[in-house]
Biopython code that builds the backbone (N, CA, C, O; Angstrom):
import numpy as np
from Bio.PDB.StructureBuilder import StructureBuilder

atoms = [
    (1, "UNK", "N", (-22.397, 39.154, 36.745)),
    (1, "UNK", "CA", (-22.559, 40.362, 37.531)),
    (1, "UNK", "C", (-23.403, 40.028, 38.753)),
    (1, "UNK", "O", (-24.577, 39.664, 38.821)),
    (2, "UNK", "N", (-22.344, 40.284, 39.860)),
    (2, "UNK", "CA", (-23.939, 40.299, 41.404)),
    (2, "UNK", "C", (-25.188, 41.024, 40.915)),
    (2, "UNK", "O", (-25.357, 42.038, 40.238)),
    (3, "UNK", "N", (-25.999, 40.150, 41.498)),
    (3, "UNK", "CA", (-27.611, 40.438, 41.863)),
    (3, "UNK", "C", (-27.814, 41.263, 39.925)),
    (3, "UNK", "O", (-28.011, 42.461, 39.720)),
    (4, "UNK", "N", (-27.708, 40.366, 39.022)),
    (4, "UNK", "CA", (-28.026, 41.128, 37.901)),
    (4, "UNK", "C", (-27.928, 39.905, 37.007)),
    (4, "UNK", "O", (-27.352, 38.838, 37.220)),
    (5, "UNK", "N", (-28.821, 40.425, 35.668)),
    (5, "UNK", "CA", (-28.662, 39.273, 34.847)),
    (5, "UNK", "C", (-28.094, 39.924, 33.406)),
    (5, "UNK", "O", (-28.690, 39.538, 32.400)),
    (6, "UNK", "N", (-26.984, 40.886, 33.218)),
    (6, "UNK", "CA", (-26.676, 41.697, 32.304)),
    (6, "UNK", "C", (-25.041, 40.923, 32.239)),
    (6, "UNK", "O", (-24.145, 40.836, 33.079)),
    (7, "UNK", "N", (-25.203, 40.327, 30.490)),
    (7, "UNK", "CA", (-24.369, 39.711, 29.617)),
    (7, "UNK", "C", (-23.897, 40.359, 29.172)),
    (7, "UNK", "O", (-24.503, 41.425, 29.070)),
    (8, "UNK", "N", (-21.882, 40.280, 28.284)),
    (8, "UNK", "CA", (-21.925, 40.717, 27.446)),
    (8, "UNK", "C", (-20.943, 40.333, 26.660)),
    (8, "UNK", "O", (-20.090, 40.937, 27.311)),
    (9, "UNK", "N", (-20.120, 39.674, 25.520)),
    (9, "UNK", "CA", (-19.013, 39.113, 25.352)),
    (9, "UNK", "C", (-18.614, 39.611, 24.048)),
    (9, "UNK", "O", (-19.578, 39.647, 23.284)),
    (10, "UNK", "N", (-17.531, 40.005, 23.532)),
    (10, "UNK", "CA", (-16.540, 39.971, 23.069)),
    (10, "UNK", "C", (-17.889, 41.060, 22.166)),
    (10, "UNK", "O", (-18.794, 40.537, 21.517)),
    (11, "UNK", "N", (-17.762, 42.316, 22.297)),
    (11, "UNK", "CA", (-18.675, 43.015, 21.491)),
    (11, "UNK", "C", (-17.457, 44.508, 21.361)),
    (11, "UNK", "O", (-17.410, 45.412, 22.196)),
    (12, "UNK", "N", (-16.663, 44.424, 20.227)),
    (12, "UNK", "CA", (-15.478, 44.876, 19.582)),
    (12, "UNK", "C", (-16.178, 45.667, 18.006)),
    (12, "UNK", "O", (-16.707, 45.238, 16.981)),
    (13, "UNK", "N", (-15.857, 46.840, 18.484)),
    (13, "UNK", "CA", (-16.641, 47.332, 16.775)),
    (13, "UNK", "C", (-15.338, 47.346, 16.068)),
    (13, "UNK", "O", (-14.277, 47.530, 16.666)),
    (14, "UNK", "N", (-15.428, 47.145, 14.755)),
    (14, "UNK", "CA", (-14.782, 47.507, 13.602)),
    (14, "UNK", "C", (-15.047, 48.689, 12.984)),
    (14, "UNK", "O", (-15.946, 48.734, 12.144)),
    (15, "UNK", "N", (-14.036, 50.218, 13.427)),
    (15, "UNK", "CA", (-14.416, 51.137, 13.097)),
    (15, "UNK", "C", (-13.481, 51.349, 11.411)),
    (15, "UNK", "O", (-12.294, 51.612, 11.219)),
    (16, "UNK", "N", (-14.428, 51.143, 10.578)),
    (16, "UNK", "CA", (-13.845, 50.930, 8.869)),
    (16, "UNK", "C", (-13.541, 52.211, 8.396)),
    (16, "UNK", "O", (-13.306, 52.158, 7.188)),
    (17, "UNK", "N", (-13.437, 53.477, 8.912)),
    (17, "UNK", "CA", (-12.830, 54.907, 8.423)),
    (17, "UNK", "C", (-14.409, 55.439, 7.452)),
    (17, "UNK", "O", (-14.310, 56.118, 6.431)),
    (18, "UNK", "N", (-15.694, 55.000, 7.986)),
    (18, "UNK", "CA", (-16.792, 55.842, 7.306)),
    (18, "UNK", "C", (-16.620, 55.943, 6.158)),
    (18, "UNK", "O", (-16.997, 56.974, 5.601)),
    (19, "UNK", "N", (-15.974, 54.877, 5.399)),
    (19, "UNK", "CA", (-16.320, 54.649, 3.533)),
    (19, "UNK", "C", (-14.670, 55.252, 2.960)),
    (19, "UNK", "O", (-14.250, 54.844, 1.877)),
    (20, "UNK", "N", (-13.869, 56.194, 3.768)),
    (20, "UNK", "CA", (-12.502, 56.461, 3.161)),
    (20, "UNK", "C", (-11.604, 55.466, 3.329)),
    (20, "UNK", "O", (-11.126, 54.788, 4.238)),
    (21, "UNK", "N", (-11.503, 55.651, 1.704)),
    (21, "UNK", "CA", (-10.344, 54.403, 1.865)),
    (21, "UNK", "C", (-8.762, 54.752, 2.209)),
    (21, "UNK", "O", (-7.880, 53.900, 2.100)),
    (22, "UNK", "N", (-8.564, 55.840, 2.552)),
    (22, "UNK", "CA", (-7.092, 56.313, 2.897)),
    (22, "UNK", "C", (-7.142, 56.040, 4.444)),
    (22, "UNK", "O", (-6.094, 55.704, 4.996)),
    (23, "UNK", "N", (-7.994, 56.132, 4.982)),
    (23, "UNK", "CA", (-8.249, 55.210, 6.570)),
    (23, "UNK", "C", (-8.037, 53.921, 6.717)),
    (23, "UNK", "O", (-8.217, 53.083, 5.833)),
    (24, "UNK", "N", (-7.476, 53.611, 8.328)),
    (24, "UNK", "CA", (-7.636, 52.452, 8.210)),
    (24, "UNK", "C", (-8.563, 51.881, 9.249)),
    (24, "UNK", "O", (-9.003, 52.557, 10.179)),
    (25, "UNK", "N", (-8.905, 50.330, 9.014)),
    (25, "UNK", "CA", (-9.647, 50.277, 9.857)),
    (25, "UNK", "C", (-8.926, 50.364, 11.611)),
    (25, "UNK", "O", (-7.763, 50.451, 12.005)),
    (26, "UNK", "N", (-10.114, 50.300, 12.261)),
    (26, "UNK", "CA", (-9.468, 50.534, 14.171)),
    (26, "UNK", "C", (-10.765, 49.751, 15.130)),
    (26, "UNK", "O", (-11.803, 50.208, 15.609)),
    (27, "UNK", "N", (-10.401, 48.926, 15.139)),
    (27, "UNK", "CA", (-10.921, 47.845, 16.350)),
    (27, "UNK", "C", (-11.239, 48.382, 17.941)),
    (27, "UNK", "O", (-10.477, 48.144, 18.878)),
    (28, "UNK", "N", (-12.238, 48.987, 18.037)),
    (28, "UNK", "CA", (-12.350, 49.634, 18.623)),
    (28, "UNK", "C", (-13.671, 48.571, 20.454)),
    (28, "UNK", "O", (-14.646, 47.823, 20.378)),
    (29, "UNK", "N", (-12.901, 49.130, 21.697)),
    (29, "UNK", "CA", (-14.458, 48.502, 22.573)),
    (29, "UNK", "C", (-14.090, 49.774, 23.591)),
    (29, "UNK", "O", (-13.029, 50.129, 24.104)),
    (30, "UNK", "N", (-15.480, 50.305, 23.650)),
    (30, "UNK", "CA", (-15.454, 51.123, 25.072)),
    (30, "UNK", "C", (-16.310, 50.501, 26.077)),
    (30, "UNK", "O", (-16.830, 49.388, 26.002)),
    (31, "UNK", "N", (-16.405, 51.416, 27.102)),
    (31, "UNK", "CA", (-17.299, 51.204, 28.258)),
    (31, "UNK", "C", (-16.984, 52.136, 29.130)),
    (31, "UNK", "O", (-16.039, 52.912, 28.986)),
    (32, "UNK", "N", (-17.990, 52.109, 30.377)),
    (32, "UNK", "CA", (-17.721, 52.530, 31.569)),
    (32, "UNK", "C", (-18.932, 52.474, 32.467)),
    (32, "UNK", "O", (-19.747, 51.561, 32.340)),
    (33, "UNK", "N", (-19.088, 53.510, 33.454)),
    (33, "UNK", "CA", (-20.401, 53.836, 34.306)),
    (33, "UNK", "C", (-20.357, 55.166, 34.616)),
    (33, "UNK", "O", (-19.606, 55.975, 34.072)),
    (34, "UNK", "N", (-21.380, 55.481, 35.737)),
    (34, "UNK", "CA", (-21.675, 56.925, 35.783)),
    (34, "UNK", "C", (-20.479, 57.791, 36.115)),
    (34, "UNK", "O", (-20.044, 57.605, 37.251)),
    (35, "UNK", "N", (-19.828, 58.727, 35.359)),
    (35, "UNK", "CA", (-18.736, 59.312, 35.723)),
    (35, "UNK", "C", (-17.216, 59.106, 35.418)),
    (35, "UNK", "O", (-16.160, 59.630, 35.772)),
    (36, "UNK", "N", (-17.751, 57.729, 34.301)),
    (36, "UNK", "CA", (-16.521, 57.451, 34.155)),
    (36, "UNK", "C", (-16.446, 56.766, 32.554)),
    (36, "UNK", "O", (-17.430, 56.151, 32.144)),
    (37, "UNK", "N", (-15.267, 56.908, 31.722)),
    (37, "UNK", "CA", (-15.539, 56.076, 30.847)),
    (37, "UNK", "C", (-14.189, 55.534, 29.950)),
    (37, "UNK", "O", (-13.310, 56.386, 30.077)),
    (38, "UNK", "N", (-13.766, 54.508, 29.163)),
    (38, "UNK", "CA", (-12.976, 54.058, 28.925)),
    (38, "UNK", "C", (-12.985, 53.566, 27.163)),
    (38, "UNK", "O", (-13.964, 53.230, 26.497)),
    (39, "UNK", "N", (-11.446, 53.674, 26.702)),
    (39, "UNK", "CA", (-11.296, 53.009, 25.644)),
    (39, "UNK", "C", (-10.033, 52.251, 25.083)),
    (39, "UNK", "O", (-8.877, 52.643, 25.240)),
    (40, "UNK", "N", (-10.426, 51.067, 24.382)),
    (40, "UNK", "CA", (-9.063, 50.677, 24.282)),
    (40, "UNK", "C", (-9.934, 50.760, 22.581)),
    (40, "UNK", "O", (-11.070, 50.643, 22.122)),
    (41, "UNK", "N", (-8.165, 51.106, 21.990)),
    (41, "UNK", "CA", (-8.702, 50.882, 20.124)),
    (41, "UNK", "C", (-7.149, 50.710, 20.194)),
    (41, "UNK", "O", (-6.204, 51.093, 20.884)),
    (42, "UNK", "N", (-7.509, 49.586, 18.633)),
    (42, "UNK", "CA", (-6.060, 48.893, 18.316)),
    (42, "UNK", "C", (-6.224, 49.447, 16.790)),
    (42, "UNK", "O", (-7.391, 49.731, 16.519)),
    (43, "UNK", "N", (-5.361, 49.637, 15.832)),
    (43, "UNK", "CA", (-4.645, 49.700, 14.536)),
    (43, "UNK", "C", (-4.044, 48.820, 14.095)),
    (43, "UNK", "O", (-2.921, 49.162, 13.728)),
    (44, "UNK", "N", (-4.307, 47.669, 13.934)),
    (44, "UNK", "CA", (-3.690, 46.153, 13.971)),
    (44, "UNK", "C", (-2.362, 46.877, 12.031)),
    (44, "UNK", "O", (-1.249, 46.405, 11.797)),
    (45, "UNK", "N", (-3.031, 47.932, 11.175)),
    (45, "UNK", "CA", (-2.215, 48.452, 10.178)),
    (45, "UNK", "C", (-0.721, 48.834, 10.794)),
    (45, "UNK", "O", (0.384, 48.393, 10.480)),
    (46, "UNK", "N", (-1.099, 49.807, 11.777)),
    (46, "UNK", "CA", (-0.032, 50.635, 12.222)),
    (46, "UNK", "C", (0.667, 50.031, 13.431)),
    (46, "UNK", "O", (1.423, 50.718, 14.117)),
    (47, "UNK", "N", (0.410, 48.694, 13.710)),
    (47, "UNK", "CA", (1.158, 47.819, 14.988)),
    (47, "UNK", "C", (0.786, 48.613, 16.072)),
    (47, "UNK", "O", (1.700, 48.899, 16.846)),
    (48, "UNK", "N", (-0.680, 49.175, 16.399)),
    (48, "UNK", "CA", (-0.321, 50.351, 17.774)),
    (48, "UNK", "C", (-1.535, 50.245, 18.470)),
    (48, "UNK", "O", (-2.480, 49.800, 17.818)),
    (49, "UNK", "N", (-1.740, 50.564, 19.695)),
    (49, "UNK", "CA", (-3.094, 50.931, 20.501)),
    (49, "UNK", "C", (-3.282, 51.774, 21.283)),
    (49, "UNK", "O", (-2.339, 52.565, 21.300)),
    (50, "UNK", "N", (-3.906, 51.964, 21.832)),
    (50, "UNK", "CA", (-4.301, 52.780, 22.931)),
    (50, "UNK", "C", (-5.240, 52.675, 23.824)),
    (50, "UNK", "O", (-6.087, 51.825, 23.550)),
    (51, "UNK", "N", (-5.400, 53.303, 24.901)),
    (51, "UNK", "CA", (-6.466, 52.987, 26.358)),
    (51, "UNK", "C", (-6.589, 54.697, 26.671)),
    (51, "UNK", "O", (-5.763, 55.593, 26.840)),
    (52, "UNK", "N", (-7.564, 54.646, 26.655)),
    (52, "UNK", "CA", (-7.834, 56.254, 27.289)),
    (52, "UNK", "C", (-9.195, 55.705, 28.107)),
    (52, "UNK", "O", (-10.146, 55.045, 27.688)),
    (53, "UNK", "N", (-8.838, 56.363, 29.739)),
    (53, "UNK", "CA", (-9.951, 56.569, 31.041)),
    (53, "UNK", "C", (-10.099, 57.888, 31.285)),
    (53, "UNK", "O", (-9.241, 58.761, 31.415)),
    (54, "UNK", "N", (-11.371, 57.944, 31.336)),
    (54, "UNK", "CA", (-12.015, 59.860, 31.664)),
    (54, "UNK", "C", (-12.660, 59.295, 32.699)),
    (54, "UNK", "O", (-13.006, 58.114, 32.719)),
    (55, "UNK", "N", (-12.911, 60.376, 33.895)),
    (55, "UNK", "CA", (-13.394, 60.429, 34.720)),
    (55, "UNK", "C", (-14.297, 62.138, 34.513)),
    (55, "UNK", "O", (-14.036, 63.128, 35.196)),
    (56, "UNK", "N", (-15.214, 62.083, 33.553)),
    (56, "UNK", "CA", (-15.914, 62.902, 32.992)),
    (56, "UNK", "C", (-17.180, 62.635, 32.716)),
    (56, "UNK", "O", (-17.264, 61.856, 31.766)),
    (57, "UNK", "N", (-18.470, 63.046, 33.273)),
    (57, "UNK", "CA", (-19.745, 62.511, 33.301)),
    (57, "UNK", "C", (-20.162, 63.130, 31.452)),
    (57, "UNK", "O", (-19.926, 64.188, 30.868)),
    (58, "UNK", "N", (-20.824, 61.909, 31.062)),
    (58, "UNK", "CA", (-20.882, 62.341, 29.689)),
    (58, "UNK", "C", (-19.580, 61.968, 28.757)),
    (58, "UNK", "O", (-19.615, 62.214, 27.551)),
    (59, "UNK", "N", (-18.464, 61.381, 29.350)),
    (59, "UNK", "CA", (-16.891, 61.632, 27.884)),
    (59, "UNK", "C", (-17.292, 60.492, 27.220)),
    (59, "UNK", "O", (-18.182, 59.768, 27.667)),
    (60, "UNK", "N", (-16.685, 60.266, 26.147)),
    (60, "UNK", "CA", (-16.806, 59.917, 24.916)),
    (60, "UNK", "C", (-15.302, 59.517, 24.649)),
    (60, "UNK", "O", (-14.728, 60.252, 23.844)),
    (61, "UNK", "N", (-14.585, 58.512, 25.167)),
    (61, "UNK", "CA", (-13.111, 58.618, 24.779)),
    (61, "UNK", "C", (-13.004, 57.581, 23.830)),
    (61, "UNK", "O", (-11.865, 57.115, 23.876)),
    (62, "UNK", "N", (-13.839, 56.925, 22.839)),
    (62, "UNK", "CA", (-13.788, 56.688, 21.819)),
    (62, "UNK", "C", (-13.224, 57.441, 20.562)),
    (62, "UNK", "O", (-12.309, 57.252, 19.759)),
    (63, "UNK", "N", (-14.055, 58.243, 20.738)),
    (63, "UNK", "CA", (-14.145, 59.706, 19.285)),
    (63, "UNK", "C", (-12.523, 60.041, 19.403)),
    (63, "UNK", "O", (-11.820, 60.297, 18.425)),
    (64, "UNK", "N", (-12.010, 59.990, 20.910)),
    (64, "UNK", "CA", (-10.732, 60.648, 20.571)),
    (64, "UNK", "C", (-9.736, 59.339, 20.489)),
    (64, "UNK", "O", (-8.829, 59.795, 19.793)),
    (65, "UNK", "N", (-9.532, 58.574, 20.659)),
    (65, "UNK", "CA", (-8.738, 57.192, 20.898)),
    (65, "UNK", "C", (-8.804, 56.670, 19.091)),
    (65, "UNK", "O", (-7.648, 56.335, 18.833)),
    (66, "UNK", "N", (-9.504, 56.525, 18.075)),
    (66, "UNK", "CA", (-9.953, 56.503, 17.659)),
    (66, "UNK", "C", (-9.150, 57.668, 16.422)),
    (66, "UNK", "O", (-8.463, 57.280, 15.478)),
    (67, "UNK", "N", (-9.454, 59.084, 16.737)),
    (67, "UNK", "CA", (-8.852, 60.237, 16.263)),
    (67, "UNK", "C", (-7.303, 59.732, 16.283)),
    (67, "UNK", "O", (-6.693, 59.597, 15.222)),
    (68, "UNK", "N", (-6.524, 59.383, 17.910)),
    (68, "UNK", "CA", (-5.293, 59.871, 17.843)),
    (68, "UNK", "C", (-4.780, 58.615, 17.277)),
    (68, "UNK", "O", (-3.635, 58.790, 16.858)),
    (69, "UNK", "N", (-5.239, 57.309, 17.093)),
    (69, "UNK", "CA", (-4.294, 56.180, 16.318)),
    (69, "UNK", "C", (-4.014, 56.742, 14.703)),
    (69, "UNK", "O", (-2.984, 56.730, 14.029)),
    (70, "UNK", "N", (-5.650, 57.327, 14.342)),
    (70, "UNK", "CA", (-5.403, 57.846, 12.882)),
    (70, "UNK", "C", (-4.317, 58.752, 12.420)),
    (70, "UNK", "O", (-3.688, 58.615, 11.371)),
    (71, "UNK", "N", (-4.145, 59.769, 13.376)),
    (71, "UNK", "CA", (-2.907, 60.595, 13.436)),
    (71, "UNK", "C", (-1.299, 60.024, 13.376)),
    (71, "UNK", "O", (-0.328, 60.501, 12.788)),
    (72, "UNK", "N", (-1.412, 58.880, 14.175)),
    (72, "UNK", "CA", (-0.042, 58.322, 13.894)),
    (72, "UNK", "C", (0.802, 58.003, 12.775)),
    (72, "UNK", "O", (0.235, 57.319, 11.922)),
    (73, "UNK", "N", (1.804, 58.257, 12.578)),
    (73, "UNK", "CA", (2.600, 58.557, 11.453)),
    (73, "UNK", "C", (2.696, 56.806, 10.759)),
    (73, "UNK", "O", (3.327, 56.586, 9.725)),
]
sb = StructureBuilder()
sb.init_structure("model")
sb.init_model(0)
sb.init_chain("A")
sb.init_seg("    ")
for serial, (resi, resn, name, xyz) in enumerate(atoms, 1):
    if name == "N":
        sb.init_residue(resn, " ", resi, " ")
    sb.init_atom(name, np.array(xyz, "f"), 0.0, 1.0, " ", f" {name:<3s}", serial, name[0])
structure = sb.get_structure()
């Protein structure tokens, strides 16, 4: 990063369905900056992923990226 000394590599959560085992797990990395924010989550079960970008101060497009793989049939 210019003029900065902020690292960060391959930091991917394993979201395990909070102890239910009828969940599956979802490989989840967000990010963003002020005003903006991003997610990619994979279902490596259900062959599927997704990317959701908000341009919403404060969003959270984890919680829903996350939500809508679980939904998939």
């Amino acid at each position: 990063m210019p003029n900065g000394s902020n690292k960060q590599a391959m930091a991917w959560v394993n979201n395990m369905g909070e102890g239910n085992p009828n969940l599956h797990p979802v490989i989840v990395k967000n990010g963003g900056t002020s005003g903006f924010g991003t997610v990619i989550a994979i279902n490596p079960t259900k062959d599927a992923a997704i990317f959701i970008g908000m341009n919403q101060v404060g969003a959270n497009p984890a919680v829903k990226g996350i939500e809508i793989l679980r939904q998939l049939p």
